[in-house]
N, C-alpha and C positions, 0 to 999 in steps of 0.2 A: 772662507766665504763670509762668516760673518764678521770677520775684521772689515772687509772690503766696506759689507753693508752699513757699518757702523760708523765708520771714517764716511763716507757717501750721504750718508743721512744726516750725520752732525754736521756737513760742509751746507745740504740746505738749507740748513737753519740759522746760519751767519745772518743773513738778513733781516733775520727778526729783531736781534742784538738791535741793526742799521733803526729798523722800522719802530721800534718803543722808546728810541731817546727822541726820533722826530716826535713821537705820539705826545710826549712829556713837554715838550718845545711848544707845540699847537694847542694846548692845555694849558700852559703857563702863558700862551699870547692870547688863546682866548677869556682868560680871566685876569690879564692886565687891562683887555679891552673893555671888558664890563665896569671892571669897575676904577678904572681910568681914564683919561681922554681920548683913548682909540680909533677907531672907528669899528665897529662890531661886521659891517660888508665886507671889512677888508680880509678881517679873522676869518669870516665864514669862506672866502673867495678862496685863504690860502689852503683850508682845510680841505675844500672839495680839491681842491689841484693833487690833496693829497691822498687821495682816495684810489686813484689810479696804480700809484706803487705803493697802495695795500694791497691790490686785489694782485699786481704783475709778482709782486716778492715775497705776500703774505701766502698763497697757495700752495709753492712747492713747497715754503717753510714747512708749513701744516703738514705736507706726505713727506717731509724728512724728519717732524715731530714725531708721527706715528712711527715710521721704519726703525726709529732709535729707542724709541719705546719699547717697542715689538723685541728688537735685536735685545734690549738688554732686560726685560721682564720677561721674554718667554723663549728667546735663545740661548739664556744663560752666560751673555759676554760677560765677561769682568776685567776690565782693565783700568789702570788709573786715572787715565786722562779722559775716558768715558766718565767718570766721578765726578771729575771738575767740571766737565762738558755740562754735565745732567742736572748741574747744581745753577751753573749761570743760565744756562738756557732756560730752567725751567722757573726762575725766578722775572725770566725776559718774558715769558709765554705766562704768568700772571695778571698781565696789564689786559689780555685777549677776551674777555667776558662772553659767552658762557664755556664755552666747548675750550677753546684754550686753557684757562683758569683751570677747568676739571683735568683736563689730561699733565697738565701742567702739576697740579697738584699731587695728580698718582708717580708722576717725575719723579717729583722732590720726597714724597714719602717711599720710595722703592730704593730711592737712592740713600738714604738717611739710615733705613731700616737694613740695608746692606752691605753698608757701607767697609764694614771689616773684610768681606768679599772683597772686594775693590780694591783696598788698599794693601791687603797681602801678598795679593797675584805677583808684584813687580815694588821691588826693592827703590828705593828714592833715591838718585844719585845725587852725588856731592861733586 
């Protein structure tokens, strides 16, 4: 079961990956446009267009952050690829200010801090 939840949970969180390179894209046009020839309406137009697939892909992400959280700080999974999972996501779920950042941060310190856990469970194949 908690394989299940943990494969389930890290699959909602794809999108987040999707959603912080846009975040970094709309960042990097809204400060070409300030301080370049731009147009600043236009920055702002694209930004709000993108507010909509925050809220449709940023939500589950969020209750597949916690389920994976949950699964691997109070059910005790340990697997290797939850390892790697927990390190890029939770480096992706950084950009998220406030409440992201923070759970994001227990992420990356749970995973750091257990990481010998994680990586003895299952032998590396060649």
């Amino acid at each position: 079961m908690k394989h299940a939840i943990a494969i389930a949970s890290a699959t909602l969180q794809v999108p987040i990956v999707y959603l912080s390179a846009r975040f970094v894209l709309a960042l990097v046009a809204s400060v070409s446009a300030t301080f370049g020839s731009g147009d600043p309406s236009l920055v702002a137009g694209a930004i709000s267009k993108n507010i909509v697939a925050y809220w449709l892909l940023g939500v589950p992400s969020f209750l597949g952050l916690l389920a994976f959280l949950g699964v691997l700080a109070f059910g005790g999974y340990r697997r290797r690829w939850a390892w790697y999972a927990a390190l890029i996501l939770g480096v992706a779920w950084l950009l998220y200010f406030p409440l992201g950042s923070i759970l994001a941060l227990g992420l990356l310190v749970h995973s750091v801090l257990n990481r010998g856990q994680y990586l003895q469970n299952e032998p590396l194949r060649t």
